[in-house]
C-alpha positions in Angstrom: 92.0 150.1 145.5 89.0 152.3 145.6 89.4 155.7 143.9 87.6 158.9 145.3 84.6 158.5 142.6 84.2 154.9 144.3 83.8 155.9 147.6 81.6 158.6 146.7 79.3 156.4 145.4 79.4 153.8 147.7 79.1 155.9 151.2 75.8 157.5 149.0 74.5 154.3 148.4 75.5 153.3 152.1 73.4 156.6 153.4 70.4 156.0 151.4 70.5 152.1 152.2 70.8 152.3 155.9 67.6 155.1 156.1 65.3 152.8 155.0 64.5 150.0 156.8 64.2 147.2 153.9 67.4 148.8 152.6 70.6 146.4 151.9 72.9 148.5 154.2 74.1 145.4 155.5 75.3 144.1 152.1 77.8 147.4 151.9 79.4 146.7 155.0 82.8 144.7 155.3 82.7 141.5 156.8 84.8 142.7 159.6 82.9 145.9 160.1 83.6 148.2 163.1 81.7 151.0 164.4 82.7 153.2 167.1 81.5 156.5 168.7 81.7 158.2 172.4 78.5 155.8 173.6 79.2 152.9 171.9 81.4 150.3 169.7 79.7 147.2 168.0 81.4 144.5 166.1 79.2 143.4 163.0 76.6 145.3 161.0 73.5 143.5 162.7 73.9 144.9 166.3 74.9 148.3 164.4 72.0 148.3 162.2 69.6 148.1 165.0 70.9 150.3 167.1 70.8 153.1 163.7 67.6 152.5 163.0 66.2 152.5 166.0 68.2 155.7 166.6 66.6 157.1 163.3 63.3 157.3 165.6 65.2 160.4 167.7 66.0 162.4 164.3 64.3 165.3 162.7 66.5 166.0 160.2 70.5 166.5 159.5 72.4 169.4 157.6 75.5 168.6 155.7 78.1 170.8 156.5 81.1 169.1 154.2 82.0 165.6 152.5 85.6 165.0 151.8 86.2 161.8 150.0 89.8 160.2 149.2 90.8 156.4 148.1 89.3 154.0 150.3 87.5 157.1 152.9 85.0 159.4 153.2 84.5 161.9 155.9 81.2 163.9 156.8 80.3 167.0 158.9 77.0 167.6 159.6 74.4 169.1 162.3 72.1 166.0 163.3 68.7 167.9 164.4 67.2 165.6 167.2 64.3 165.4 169.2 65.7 165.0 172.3 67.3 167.7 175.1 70.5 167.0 172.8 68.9 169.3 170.2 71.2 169.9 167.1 74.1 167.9 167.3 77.7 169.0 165.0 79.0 165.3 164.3 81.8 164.3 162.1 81.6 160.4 160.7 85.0 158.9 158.8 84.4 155.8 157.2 87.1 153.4 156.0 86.6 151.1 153.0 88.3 147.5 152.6 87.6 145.6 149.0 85.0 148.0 147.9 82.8 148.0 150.9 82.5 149.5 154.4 84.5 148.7 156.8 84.8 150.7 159.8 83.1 154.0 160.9 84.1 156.2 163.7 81.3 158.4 164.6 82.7 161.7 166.9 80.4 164.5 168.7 79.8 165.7 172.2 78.7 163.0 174.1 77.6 165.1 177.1 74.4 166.3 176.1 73.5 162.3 175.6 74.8 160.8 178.7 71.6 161.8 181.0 69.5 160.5 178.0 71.2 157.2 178.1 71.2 157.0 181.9 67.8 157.5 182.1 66.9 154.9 179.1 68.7 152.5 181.3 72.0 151.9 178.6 74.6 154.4 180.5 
């Protein structure tokens, strides 16, 4: 079982990890990692790894609104500043955590202000 202290630290090491793009995100992720949001759902951390950091390219800059961490989850508001028409985004991200790693994240905003973006990129 993972206390609260746990998942603190390992959804801040998670964060820092997956910004960089030498960083061993991939090594805090579950074997049977998830990822879900309005847009999207991959199965595995490679596909979802380069789909986040080439996303990265589109972000200015994010705001934390509140972290609430519990045994084996962590939850996080926060405005996502982008440079796109999307602007600043209010996102919530819950991730669940299996043997000490990551194992799923559900990632929830308004998907409207994205889906001409995507249509227009050719992935809607």
């Amino acid at each position: 079982m993972t206390t609260t202290s746990d998942s603190r630290q390992l959804i801040s090491s998670f964060l820092a990890a997956r910004q960089k793009p030498d960083g061993d995100a991939a090594g805090l992720l579950h074997s049977d990692f998830t990822f879900e949001s309005p847009l999207m759902r991959f199965e595995g951390a490679t596909k979802y790894l380069q789909s986040h950091r080439s996303f990265q390219n589109l972000v200015k800059g994010t705001t934390m609104i509140s972290e609430l961490y519990g045994p084996n989850e962590a939850t996080l508001l926060y405005d996502l500043e982008t440079a796109t028409p999307a602007g600043v985004q209010r996102t919530a991200e819950h991730f669940r955590i299996t043997d000490g790693k990551v194992a799923s994240i559900i990632l929830l905003f308004d998907s409207a202000p994205w889906r001409p973006i995507f249509e227009h990129l050719g992935r809607g």
